[in-house]
N, CA, C and O atoms as a Tripos MOL2 file, in Angstrom:
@<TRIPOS>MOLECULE
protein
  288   287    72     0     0
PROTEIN
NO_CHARGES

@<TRIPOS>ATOM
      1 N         -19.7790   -3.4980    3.2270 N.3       1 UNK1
      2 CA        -18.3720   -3.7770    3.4640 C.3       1 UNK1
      3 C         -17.5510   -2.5910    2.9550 C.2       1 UNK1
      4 O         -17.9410   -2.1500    1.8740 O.2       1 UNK1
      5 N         -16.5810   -2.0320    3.4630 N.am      2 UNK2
      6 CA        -15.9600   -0.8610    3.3880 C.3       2 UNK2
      7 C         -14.7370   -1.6500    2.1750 C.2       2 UNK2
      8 O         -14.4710   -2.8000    1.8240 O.2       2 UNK2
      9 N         -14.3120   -0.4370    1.8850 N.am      3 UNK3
     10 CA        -12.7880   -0.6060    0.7250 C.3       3 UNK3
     11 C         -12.0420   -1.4640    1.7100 C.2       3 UNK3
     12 O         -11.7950   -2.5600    1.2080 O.2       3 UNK3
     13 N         -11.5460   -1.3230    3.0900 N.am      4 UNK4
     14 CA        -10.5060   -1.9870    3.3870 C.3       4 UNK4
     15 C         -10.6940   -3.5600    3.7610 C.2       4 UNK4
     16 O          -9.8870   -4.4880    3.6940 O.2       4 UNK4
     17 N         -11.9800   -3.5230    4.1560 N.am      5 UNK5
     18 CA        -12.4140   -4.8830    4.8440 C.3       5 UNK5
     19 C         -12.5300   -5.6890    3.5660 C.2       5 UNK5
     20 O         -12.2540   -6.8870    3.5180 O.2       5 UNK5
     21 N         -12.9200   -5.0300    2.6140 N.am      6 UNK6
     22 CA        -12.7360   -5.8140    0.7620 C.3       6 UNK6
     23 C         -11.7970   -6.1170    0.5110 C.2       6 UNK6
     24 O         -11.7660   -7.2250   -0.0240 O.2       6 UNK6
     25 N         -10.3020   -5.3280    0.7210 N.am      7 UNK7
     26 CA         -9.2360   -5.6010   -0.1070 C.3       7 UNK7
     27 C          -8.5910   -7.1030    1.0520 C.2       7 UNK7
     28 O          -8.0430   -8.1390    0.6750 O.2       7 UNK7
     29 N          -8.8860   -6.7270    2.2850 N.am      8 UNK8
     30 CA         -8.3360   -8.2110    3.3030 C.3       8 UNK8
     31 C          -9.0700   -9.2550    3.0280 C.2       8 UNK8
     32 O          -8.6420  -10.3850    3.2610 O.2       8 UNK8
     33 N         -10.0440   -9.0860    2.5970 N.am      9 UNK9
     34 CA        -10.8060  -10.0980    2.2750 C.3       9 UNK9
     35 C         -10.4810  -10.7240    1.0730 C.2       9 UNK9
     36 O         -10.9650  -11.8480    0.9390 O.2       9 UNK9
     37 N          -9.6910  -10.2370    0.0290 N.am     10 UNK10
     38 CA         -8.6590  -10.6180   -1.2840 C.3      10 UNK10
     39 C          -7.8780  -11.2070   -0.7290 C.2      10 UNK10
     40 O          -7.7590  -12.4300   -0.8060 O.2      10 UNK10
     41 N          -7.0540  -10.3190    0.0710 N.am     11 UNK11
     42 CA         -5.9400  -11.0050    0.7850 C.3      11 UNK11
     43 C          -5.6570  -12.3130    1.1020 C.2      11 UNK11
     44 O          -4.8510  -13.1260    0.6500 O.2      11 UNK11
     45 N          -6.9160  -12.3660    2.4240 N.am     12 UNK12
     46 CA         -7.3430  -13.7580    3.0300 C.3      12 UNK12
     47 C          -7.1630  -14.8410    1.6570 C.2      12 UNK12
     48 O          -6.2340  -15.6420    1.7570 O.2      12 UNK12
     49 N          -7.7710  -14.8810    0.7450 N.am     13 UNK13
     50 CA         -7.6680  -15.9330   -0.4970 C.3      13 UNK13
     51 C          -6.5310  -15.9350   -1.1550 C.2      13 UNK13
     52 O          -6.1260  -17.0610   -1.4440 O.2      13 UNK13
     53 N          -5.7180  -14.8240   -1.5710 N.am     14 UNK14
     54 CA         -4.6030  -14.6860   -2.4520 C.3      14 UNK14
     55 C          -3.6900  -13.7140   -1.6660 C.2      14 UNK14
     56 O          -3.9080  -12.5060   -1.7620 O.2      14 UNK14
     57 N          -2.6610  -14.1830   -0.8790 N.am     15 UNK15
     58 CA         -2.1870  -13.4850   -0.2450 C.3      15 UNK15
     59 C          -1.1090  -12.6080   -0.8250 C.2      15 UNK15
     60 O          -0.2660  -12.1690   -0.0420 O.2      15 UNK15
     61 N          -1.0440  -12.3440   -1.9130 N.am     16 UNK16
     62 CA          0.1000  -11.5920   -2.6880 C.3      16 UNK16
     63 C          -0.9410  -11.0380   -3.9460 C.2      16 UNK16
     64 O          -0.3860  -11.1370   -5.0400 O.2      16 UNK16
     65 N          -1.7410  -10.7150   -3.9860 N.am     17 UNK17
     66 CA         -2.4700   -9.9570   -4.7100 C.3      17 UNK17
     67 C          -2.1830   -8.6940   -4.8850 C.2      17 UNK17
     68 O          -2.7540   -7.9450   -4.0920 O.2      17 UNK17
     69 N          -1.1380   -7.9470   -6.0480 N.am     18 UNK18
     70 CA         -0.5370   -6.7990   -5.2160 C.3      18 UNK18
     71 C          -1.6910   -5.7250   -5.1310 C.2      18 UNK18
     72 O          -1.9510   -4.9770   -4.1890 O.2      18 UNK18
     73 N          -2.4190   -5.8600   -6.5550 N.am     19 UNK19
     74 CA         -3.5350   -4.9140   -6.3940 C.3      19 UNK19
     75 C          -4.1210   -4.4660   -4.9880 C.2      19 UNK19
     76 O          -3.8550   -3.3790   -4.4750 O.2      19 UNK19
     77 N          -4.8650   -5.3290   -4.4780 N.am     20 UNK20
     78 CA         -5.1510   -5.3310   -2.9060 C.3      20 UNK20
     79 C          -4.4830   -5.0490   -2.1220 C.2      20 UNK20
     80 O          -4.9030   -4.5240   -1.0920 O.2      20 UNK20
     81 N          -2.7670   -5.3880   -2.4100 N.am     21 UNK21
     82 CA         -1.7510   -5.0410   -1.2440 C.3      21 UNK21
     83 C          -2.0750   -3.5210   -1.1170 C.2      21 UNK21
     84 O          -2.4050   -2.9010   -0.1060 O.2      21 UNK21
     85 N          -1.8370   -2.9160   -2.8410 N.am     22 UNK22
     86 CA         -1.3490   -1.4600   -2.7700 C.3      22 UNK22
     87 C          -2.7690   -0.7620   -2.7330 C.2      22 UNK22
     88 O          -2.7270    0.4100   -3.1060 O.2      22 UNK22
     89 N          -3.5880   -1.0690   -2.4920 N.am     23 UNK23
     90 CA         -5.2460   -0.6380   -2.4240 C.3      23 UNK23
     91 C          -5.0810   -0.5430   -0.9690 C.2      23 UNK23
     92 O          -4.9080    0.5750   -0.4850 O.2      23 UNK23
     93 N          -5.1070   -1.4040   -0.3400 N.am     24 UNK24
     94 CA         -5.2280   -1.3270    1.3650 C.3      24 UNK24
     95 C          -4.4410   -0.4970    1.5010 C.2      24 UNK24
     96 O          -4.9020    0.5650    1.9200 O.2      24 UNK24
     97 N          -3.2240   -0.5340    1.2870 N.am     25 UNK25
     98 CA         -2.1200    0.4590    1.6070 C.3      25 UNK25
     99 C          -2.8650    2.0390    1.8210 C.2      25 UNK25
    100 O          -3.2420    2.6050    2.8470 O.2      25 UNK25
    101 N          -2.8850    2.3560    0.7390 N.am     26 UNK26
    102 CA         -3.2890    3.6650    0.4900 C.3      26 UNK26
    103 C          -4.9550    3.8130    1.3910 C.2      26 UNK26
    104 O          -5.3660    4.9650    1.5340 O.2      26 UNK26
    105 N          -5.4980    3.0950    1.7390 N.am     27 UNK27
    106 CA         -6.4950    3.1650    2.7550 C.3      27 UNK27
    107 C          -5.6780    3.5010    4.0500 C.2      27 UNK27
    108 O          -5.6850    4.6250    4.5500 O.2      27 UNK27
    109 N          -4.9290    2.3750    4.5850 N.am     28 UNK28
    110 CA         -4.2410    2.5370    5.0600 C.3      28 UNK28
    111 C          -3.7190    3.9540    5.8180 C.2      28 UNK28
    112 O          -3.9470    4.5330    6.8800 O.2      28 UNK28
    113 N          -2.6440    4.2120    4.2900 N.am     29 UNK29
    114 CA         -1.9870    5.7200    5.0410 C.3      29 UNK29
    115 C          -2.8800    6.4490    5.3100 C.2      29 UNK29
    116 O          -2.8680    6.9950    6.4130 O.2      29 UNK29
    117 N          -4.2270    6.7590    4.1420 N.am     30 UNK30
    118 CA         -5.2530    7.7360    4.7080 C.3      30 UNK30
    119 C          -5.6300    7.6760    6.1910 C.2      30 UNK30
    120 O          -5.7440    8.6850    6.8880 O.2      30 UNK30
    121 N          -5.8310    6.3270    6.6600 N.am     31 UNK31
    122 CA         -6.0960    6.4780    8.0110 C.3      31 UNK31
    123 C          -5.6800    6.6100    9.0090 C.2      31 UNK31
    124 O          -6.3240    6.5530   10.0570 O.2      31 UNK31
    125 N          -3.8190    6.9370    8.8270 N.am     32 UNK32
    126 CA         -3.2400    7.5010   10.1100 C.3      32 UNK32
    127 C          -2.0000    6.1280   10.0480 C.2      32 UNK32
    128 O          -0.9880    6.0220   10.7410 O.2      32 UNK32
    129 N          -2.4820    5.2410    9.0300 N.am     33 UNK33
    130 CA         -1.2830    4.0680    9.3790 C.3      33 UNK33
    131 C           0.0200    4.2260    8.5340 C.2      33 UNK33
    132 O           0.8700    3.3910    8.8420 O.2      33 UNK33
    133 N           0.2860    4.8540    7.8180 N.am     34 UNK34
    134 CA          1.3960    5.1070    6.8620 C.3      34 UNK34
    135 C           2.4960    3.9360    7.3120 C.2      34 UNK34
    136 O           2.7520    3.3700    6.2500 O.2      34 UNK34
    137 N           2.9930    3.5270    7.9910 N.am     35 UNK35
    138 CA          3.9960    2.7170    8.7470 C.3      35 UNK35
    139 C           3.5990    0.9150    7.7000 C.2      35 UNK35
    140 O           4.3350    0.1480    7.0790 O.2      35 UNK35
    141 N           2.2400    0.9220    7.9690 N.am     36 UNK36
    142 CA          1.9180   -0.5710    7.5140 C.3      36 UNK36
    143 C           1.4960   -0.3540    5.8800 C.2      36 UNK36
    144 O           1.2380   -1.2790    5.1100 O.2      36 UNK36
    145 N           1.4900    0.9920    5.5610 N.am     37 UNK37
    146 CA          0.7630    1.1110    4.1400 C.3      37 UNK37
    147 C           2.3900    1.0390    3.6110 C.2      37 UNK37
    148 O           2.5400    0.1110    2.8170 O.2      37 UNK37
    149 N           3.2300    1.5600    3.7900 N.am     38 UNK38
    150 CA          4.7790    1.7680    3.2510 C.3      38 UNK38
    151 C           4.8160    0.2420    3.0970 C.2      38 UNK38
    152 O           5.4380   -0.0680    2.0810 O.2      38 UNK38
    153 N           4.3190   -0.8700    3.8230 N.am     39 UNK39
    154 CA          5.2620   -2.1840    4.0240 C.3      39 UNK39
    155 C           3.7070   -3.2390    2.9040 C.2      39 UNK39
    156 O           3.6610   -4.3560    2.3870 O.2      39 UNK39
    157 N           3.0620   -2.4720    2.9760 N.am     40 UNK40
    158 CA          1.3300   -2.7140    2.0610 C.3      40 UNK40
    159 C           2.4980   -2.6810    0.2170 C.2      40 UNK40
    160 O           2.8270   -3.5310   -0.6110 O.2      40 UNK40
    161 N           2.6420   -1.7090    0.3340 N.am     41 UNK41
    162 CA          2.4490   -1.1900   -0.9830 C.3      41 UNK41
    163 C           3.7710   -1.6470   -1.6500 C.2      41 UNK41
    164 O           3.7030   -2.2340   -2.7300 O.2      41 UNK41
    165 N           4.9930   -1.4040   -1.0530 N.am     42 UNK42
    166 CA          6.0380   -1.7600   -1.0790 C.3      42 UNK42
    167 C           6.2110   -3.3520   -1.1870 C.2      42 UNK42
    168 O           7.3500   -3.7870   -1.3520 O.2      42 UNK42
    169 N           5.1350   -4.2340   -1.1010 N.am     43 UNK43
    170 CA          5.4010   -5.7850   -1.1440 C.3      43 UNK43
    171 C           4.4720   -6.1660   -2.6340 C.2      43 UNK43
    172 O           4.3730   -7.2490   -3.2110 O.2      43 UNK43
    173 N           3.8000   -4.6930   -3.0080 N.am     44 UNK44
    174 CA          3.2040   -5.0690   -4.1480 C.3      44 UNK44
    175 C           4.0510   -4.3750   -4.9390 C.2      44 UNK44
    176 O           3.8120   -4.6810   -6.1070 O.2      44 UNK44
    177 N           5.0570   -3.4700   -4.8490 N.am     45 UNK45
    178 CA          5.8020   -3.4630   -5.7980 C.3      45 UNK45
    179 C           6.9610   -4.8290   -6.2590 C.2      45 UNK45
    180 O           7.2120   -5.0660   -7.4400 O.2      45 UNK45
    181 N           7.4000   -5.4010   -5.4280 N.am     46 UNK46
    182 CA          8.0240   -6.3890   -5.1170 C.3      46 UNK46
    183 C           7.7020   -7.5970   -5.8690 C.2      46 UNK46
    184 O           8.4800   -8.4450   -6.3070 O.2      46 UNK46
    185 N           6.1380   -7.5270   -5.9680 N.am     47 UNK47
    186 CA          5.6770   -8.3270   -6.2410 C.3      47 UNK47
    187 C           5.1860   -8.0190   -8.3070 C.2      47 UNK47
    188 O           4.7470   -8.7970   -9.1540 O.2      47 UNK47
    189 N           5.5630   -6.5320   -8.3610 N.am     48 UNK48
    190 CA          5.7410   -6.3730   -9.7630 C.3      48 UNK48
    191 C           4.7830   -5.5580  -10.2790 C.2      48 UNK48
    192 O           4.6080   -5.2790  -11.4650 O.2      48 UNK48
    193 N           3.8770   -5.0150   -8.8740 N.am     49 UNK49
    194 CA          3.4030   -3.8990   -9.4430 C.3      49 UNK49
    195 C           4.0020   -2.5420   -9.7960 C.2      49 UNK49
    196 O           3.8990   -1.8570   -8.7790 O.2      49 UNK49
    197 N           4.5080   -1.9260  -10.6470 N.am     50 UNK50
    198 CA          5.4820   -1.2100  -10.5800 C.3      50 UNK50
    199 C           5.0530    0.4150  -11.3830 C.2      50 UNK50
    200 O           5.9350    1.1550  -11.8180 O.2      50 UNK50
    201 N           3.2760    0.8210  -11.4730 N.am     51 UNK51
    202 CA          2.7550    1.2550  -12.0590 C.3      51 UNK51
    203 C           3.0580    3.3230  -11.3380 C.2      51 UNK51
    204 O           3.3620    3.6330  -10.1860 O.2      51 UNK51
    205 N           2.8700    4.0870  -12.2890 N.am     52 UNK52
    206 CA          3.1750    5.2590  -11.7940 C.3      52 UNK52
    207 C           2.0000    5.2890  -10.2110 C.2      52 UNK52
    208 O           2.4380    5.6870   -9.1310 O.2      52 UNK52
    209 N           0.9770    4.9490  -10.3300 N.am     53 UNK53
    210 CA          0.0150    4.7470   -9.2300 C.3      53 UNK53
    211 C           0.8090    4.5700   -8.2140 C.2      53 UNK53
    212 O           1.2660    5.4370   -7.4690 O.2      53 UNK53
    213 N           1.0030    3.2220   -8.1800 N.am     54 UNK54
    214 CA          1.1660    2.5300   -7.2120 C.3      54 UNK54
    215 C           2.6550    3.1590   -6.8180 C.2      54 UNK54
    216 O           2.7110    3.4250   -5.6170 O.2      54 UNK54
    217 N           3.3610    3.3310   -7.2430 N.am     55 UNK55
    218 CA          4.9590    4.0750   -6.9470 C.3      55 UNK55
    219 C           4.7690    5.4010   -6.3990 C.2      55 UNK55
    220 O           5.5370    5.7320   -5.4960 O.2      55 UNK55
    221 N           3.7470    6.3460   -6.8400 N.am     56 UNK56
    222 CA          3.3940    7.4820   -6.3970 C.3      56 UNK56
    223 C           2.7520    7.3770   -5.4450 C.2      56 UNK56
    224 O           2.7360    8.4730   -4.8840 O.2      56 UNK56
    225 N           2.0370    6.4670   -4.7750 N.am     57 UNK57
    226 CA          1.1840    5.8530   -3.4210 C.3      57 UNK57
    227 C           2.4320    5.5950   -2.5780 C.2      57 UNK57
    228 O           2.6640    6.1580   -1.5090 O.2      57 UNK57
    229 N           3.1660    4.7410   -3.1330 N.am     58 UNK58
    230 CA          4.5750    4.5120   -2.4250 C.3      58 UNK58
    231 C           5.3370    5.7660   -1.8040 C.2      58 UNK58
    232 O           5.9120    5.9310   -0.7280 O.2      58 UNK58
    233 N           5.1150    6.5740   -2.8950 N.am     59 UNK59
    234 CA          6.0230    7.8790   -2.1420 C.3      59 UNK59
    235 C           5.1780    8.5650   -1.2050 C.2      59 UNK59
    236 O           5.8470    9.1210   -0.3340 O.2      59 UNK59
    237 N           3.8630    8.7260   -1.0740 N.am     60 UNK60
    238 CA          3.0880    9.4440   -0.2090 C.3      60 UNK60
    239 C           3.1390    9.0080    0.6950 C.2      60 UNK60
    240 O           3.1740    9.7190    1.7000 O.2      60 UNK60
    241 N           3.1790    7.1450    0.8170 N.am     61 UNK61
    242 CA          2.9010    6.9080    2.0680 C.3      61 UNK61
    243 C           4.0220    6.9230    3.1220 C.2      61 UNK61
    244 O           4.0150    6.9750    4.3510 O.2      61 UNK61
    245 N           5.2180    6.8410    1.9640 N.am     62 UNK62
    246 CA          6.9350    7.0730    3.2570 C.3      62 UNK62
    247 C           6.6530    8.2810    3.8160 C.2      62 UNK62
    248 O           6.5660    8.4820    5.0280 O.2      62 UNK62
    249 N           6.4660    9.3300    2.6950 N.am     63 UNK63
    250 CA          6.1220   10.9260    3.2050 C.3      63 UNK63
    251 C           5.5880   11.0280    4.3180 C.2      63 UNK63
    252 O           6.2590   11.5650    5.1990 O.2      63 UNK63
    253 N           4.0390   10.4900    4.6830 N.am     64 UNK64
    254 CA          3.4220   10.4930    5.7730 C.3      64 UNK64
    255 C           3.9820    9.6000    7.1060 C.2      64 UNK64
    256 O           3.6120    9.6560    8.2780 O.2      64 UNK64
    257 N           5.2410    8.5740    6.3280 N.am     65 UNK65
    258 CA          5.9400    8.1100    7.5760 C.3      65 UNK65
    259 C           6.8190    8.3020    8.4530 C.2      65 UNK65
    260 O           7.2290    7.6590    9.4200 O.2      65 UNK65
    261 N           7.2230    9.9490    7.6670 N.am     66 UNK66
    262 CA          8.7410   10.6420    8.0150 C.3      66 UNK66
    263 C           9.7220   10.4580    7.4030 C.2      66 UNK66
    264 O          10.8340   10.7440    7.8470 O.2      66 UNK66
    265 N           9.4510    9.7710    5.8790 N.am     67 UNK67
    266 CA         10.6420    9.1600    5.4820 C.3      67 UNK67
    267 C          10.8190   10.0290    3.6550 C.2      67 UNK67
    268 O          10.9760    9.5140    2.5480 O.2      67 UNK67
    269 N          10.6970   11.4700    4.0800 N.am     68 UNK68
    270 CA         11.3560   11.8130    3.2880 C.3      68 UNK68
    271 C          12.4920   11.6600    2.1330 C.2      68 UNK68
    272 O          12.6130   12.2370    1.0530 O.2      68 UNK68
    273 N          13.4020   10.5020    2.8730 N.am     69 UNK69
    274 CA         14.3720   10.3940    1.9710 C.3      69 UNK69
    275 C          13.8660    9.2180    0.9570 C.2      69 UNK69
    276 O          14.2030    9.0070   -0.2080 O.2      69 UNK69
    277 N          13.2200    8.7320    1.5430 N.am     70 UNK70
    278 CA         12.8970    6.7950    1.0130 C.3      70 UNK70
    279 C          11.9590    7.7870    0.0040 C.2      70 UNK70
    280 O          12.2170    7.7850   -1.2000 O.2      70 UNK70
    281 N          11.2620    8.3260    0.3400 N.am     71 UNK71
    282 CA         10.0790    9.0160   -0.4700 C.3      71 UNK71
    283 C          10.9340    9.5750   -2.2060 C.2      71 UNK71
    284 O          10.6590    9.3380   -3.3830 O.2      71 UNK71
    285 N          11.8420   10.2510   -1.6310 N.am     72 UNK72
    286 CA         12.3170   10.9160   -3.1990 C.3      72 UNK72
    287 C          12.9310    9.8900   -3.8720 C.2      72 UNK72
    288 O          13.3690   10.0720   -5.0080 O.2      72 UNK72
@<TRIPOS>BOND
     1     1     2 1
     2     2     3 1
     3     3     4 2
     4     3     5 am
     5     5     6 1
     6     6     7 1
     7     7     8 2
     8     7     9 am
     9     9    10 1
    10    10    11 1
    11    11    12 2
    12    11    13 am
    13    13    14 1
    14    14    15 1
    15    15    16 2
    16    15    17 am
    17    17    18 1
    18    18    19 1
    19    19    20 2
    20    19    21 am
    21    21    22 1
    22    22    23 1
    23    23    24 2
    24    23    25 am
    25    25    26 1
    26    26    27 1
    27    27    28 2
    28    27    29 am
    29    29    30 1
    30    30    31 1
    31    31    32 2
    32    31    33 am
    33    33    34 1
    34    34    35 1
    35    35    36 2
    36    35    37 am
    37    37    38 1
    38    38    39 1
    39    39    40 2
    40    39    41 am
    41    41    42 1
    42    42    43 1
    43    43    44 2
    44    43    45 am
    45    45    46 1
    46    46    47 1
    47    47    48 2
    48    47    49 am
    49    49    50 1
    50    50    51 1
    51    51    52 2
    52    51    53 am
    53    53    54 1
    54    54    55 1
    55    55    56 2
    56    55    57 am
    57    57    58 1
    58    58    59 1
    59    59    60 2
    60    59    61 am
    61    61    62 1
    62    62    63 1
    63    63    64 2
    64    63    65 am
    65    65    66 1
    66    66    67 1
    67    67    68 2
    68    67    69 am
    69    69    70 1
    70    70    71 1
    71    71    72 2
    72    71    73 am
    73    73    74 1
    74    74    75 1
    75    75    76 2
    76    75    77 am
    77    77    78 1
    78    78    79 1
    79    79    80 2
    80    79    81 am
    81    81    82 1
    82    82    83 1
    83    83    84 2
    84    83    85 am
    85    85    86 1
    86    86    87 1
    87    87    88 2
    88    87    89 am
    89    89    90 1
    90    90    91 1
    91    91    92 2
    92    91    93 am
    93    93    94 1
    94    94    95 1
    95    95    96 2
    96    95    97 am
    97    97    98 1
    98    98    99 1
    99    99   100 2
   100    99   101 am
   101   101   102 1
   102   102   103 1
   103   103   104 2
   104   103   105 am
   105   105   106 1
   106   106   107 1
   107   107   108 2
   108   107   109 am
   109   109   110 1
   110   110   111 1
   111   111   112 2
   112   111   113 am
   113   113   114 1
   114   114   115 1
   115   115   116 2
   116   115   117 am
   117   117   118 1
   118   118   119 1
   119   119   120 2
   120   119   121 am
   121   121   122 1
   122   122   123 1
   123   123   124 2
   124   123   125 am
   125   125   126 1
   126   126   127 1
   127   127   128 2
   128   127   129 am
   129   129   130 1
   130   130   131 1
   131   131   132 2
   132   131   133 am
   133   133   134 1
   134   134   135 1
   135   135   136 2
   136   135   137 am
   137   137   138 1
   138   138   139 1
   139   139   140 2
   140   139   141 am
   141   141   142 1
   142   142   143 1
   143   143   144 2
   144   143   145 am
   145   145   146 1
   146   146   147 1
   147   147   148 2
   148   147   149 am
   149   149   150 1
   150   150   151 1
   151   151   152 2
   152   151   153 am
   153   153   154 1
   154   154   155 1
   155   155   156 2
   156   155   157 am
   157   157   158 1
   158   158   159 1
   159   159   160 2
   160   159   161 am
   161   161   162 1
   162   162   163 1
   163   163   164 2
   164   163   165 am
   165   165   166 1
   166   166   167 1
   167   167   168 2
   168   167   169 am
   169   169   170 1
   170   170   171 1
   171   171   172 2
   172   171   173 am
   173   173   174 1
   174   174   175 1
   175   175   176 2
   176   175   177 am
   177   177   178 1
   178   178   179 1
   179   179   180 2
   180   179   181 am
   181   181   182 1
   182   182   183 1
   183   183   184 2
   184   183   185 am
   185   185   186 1
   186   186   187 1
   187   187   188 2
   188   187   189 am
   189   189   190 1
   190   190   191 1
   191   191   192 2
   192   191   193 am
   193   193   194 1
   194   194   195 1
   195   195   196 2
   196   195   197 am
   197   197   198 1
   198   198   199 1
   199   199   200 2
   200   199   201 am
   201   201   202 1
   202   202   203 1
   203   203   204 2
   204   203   205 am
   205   205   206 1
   206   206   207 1
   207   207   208 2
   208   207   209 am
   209   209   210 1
   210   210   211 1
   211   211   212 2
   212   211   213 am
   213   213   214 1
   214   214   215 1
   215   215   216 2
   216   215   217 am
   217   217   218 1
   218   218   219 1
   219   219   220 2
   220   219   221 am
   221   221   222 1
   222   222   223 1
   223   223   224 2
   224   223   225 am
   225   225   226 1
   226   226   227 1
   227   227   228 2
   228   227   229 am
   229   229   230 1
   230   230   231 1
   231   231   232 2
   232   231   233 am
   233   233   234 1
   234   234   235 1
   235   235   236 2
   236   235   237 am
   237   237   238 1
   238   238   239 1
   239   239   240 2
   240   239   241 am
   241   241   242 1
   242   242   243 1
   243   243   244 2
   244   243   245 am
   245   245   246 1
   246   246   247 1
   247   247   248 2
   248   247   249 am
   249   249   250 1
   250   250   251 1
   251   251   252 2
   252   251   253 am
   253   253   254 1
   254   254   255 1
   255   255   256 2
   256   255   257 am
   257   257   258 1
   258   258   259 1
   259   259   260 2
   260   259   261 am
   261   261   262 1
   262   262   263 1
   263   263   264 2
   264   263   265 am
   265   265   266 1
   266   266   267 1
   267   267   268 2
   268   267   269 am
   269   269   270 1
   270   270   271 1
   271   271   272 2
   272   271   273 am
   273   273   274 1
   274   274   275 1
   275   275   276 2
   276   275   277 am
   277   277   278 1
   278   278   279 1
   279   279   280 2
   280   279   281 am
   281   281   282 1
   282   282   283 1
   283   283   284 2
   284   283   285 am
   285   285   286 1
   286   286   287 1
   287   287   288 2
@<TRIPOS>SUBSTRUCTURE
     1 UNK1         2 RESIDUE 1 A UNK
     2 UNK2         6 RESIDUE 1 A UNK
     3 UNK3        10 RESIDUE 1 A UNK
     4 UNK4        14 RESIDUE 1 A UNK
     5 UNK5        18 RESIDUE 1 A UNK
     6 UNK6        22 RESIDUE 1 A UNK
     7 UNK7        26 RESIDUE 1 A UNK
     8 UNK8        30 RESIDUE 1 A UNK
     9 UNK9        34 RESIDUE 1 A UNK
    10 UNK10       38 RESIDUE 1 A UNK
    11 UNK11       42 RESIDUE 1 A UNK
    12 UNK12       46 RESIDUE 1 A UNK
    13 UNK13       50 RESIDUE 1 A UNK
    14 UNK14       54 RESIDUE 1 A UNK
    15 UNK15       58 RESIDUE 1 A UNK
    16 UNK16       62 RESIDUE 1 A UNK
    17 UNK17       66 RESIDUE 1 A UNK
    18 UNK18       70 RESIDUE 1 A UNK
    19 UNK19       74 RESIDUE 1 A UNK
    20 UNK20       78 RESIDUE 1 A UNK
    21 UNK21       82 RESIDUE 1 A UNK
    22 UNK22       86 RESIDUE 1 A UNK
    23 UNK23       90 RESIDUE 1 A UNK
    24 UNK24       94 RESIDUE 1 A UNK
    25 UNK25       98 RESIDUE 1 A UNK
    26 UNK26      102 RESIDUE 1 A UNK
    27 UNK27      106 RESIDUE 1 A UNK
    28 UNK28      110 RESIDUE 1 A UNK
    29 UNK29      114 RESIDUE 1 A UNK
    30 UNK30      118 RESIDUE 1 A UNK
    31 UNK31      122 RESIDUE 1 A UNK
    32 UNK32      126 RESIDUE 1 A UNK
    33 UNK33      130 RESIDUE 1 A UNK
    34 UNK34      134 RESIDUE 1 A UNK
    35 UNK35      138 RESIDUE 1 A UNK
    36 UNK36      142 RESIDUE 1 A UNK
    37 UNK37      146 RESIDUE 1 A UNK
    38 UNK38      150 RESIDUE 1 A UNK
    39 UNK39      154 RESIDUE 1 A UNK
    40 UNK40      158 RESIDUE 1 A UNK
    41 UNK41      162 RESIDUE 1 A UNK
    42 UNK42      166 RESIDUE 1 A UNK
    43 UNK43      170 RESIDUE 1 A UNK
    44 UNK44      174 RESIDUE 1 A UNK
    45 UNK45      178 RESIDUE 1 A UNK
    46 UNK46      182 RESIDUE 1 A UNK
    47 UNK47      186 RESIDUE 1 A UNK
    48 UNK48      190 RESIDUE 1 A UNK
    49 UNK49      194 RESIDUE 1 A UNK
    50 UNK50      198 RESIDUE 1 A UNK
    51 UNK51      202 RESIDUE 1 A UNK
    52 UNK52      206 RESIDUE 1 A UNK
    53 UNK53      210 RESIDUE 1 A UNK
    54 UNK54      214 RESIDUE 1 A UNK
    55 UNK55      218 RESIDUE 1 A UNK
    56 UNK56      222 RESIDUE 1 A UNK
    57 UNK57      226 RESIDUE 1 A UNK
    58 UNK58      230 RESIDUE 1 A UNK
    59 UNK59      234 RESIDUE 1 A UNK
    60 UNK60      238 RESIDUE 1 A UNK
    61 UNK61      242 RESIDUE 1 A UNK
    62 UNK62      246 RESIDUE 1 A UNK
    63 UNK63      250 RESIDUE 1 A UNK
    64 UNK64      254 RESIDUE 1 A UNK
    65 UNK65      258 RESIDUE 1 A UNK
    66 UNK66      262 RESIDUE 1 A UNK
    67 UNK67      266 RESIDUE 1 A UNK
    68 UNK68      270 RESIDUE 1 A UNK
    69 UNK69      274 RESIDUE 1 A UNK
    70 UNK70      278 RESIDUE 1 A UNK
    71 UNK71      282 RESIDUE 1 A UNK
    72 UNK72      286 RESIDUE 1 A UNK
């Protein structure tokens, strides 16, 4: 089972798991999706993950979405 098919598979049981949110995420942007990793990662901050990680994942993945500004 790959990293991403693991972290949905968290999901599926605990659907606000942010760990998993912001884990997929960053799979995610790596793979060309930045669009769904921004809205991944961003619901685990929300949700109170608020760790330099996960905020710095946050900014990479707007970056890769065009969203320079959201990013800084």
């Amino acid at each position: 089972m790959g990293a991403a098919a693991a972290y949905q598979a968290i999901l599926k049981e605990t659907l606000d798991q942010p760990d998993a949110l912001h884990l997929l995420g960053v799979v995610l942007k790596d793979s060309g999706q930045a669009e769904v990793a921004v809205s991944l990662i961003t619901r685990a901050v929300e949700l109170g993950s608020r760790s330099f990680a996960t905020l710095n994942n946050l900014a990479l993945a707007r970056l890769a979405a065009g969203d320079g500004a959201g990013a800084a």
